[in-house]
C-alpha positions in Angstrom: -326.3 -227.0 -88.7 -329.6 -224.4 -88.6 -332.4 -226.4 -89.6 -333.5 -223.9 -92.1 -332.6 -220.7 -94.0 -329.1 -222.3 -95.2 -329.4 -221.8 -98.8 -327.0 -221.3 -100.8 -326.5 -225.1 -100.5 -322.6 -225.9 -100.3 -322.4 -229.3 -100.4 -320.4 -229.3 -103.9 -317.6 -227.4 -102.3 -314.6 -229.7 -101.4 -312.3 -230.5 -98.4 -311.1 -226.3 -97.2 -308.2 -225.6 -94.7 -307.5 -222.6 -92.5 -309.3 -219.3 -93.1 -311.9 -220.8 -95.2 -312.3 -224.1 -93.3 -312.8 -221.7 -90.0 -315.3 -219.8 -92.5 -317.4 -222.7 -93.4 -317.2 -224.1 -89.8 -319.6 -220.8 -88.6 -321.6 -220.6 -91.8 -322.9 -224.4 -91.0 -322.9 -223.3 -87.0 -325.6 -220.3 -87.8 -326.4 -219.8 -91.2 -328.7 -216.6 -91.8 -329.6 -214.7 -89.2 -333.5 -214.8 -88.0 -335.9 -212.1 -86.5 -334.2 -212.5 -83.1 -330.5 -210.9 -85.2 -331.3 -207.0 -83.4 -328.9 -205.6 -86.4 -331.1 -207.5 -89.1 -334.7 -206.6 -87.1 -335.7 -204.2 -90.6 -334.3 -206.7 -92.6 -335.3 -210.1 -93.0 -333.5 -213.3 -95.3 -336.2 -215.5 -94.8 -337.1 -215.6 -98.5 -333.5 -216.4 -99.4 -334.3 -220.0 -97.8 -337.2 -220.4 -101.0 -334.6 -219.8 -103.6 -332.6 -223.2 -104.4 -329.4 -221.9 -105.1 -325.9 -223.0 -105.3 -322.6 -221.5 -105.6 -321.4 -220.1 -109.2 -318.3 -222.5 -109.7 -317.1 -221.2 -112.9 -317.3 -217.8 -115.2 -320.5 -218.7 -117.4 -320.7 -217.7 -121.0 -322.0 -214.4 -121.1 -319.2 -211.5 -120.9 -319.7 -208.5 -118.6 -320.3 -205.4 -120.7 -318.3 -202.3 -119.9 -320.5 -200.0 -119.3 -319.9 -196.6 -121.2 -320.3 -194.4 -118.2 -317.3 -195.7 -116.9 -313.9 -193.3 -117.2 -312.2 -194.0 -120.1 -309.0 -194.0 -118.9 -309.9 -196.3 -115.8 -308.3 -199.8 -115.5 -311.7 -202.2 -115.3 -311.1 -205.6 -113.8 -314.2 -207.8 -114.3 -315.5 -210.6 -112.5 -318.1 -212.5 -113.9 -320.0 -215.2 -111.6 -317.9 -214.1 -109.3 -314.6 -215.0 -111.1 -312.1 -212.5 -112.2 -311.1 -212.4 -115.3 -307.2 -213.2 -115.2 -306.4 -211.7 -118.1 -307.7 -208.2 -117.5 -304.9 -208.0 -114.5 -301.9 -207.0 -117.2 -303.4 -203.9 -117.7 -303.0 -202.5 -114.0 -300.3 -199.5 -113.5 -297.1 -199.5 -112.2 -297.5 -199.5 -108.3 -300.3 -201.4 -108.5 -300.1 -205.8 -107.8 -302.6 -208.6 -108.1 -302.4 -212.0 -106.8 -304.7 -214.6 -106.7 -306.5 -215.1 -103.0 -307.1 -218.7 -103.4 -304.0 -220.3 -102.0 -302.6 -217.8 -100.6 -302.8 -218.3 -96.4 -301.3 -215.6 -95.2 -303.6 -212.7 -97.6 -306.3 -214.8 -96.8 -305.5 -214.5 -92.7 -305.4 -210.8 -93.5 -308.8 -210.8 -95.1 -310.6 -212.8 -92.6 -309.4 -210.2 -89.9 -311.0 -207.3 -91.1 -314.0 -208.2 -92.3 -316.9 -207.6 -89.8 -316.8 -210.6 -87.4 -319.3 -213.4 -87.0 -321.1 -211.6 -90.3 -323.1 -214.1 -92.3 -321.3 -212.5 -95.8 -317.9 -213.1 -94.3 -318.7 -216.7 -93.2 -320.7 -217.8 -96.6 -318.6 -216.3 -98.9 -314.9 -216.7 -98.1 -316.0 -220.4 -97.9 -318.2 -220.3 -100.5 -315.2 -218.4 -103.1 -314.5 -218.9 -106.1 -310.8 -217.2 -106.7 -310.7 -214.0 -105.3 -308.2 -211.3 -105.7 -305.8 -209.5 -103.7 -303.9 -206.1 -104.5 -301.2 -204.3 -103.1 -301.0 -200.4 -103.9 -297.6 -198.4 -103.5 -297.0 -194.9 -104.5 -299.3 -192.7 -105.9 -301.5 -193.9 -108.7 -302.8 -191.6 -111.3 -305.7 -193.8 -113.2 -308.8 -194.8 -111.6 -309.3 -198.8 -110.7 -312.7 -200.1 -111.6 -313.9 -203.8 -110.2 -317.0 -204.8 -112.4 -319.2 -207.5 -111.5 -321.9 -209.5 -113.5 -323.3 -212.8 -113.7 -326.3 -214.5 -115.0 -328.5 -217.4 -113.6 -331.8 -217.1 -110.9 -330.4 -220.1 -109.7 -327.0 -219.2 -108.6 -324.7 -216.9 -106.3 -321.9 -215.5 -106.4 -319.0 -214.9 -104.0 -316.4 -212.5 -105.1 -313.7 -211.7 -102.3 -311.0 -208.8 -102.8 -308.7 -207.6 -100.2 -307.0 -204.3 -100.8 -304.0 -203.2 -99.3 -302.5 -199.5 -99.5 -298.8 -199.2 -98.5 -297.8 -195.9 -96.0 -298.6 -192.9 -98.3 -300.2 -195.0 -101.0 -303.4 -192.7 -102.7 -305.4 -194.5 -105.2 -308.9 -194.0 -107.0 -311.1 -197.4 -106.7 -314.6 -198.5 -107.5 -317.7 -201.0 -107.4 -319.6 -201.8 -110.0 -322.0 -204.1 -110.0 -324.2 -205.2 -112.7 -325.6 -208.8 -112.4 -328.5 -210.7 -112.7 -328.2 -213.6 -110.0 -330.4 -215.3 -107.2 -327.5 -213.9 -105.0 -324.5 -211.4 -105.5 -322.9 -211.4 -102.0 -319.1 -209.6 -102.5 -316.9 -209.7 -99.6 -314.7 -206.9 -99.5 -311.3 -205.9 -97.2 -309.2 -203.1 -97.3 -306.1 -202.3 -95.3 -304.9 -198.8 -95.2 -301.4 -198.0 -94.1 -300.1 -195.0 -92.2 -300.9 -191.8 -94.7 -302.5 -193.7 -97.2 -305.3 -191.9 -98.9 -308.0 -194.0 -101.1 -311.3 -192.1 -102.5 -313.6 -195.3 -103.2 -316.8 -195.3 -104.8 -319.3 -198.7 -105.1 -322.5 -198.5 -107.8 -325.2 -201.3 -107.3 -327.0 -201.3 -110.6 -327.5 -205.4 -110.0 -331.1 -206.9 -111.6 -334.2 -206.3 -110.2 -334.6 -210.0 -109.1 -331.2 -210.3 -107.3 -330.6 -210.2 -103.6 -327.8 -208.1 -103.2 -325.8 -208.7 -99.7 -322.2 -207.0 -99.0 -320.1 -206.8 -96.4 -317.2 -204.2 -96.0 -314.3 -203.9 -93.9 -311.9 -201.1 -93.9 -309.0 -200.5 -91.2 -307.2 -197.2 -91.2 -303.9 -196.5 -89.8 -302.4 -193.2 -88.6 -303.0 -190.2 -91.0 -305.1 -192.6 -93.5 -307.5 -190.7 -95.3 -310.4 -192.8 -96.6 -313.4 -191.1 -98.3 -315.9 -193.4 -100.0 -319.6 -193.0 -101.6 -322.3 -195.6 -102.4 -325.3 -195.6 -104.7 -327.7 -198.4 -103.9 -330.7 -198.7 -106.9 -330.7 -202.0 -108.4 -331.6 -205.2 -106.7 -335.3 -206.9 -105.2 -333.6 -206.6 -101.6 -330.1 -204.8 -100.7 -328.1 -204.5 -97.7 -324.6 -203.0 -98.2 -322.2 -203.0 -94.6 -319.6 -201.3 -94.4 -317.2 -201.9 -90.6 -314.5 -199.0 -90.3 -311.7 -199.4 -87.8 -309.9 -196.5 -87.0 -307.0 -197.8 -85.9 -304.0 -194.9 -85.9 -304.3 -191.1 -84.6 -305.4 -188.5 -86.8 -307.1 -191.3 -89.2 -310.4 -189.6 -91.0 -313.2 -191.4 -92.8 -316.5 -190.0 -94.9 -319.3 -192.7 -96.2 -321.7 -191.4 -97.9 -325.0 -193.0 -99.5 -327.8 -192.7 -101.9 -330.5 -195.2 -102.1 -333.2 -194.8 -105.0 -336.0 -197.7 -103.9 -339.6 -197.9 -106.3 -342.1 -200.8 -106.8 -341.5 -203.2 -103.6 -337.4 -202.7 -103.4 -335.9 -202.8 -99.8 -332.5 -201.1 -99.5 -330.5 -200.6 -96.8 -327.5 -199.2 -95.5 -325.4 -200.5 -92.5 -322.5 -199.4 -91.2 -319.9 -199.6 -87.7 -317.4 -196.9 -87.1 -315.0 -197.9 -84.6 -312.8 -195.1 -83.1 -309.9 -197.4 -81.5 -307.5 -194.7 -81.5 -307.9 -190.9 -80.2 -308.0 -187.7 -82.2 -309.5 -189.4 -85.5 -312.5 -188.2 -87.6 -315.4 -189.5 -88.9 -318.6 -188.5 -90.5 -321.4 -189.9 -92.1 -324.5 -188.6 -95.0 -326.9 -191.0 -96.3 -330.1 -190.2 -98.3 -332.8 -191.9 -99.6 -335.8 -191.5 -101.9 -338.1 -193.8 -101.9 -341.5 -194.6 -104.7 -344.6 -196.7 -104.0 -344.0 -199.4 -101.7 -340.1 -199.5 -100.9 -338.5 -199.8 -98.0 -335.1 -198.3 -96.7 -333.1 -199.0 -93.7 -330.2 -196.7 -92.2 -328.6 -197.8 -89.5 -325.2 -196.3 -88.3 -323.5 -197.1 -84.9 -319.9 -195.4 -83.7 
């Protein structure tokens, strides 16, 4: 195990098999990458090793608060600490499935193989998860799906993981919101696009100005998938969200775009790998930044 920099400390999390063993297994082996990490040289963790926290293990008592700019005919799905509130799930649409990611091997094989690879969010977090949330999309559905996330304690993280899966010719509307106040909000995200899928996906980080906000993205495409996604970065003391695109089938096309708003001493940044693995796909990129006093922001893009 590092000798340093390995906070959140896990030792309260019990005996884990497969995935998340495997998970937990590189997370003890290298922990947070250092100055030497070329892909984290602009931004540095170190002061995540000062904060004494440990990993949410249960909802809290404060609610998460819808917020009113949301649609109102969207289908919001909370998570609190990083737990998702169960009962919210019986409002989803026809077409649309949730399951539980906890026990279930197979999803949780799925997840671990396309999120970004030896990534320290992918390692800490689906061994560090509490729950997590799988759903399956078929046909086309006509109501936007929102995935809000709070929490509340200086001393805590949180480790939401949610795979999404589109069938062939699946289109859906899904969203990010995030809105805590935590030591750490770290979601792991997957999504798996089938052939002719199309999925217009939008993330909002609005989390407290005290929280260290890490994500990590990944997002396969098969033949025809359309995938068009936008994120607004403003909240948060220090922000990283990665996003890792496979294109994996001909003809697939994928936009990011990004806004980050940084003032006082914020440091944003915006990461992202686009993998062409199959000919005659398209992708393109926008991000833009504006920036106050003494933040920082970070792009970095690699195809």
């Amino acid at each position: 195990m590092p000798g340093s920099m390995m906070q959140p400390d896990l030792r309260q999390i019990g005996a884990l098999q497969g995935a998340r063993a495997a998970a937990m297994a590189r997370w003890q082996s290298s922990g947070w990458p250092d100055h030497r990490a070329e892909s984290w040289r602009f931004t540095r963790l170190s002061a995540i090793d000062k904060m004494e926290l440990r990993p949410a293990d249960d909802a809290g008592s404060i609610s998460v608060t819808r917020p009113a700019s949301l649609p109102a005919d969207a289908v919001v799905l909370t998570f609190q600490n990083g737990v998702v509130d169960m009962a919210g799930l019986d409002a989803l649409p026809a077409g649309v499935t949730a399951s539980a990611l906890g026990a279930n091997e197979t999803a949780l094989d799925d997840l671990a193989g396309l999120v970004p690879s030896s990534h320290p969010i992918s390692n800490l977090s689906l061994a560090a998860m509490t729950g997590g949330l799988c759903l399956d999309i078929v046909g086309h559905i006509a109501v936007p799906i929102i995935l809000l996330f709070g929490g509340d304690g200086d001393a805590i993280s949180t480790h939401p993981v949610v795979l999404v899966k589109l069938a062939s010719g699946a289109t859906a509307v899904v969203g990010e919101w995030h809105q805590a106040a935590v030591g750490l909000s770290a979601p792991l995200v997957a999504i798996d696009m089938a052939a002719g899928a199309a999925l217009d996906y939008a993330k909002v980080q609005l989390d407290n100005q005290s929280t260290t906000h890490l994500a990590a993205t990944g997002l396969r495409l098969g033949a025809r998938a359309r995938f068009d996604g936008f994120q607004l970065s403003v909240g948060g003391k220090l922000a990283r969200l990665e996003t890792h695109v496979t294109l994996n089938g001909e003809d697939a096309d994928c936009t990011l775009s990004a806004i980050y708003l940084g003032r006082n001493n914020q440091h944003h940044d915006i990461t992202s790998n686009m993998a062409h693995n199959k000919g005659h796909c398209h992708s393109s990129q926008i991000i833009r930044g504006v920036l106050d006093a003494s933040a920082r922001g970070v792009f970095q893009g690699k195809v």
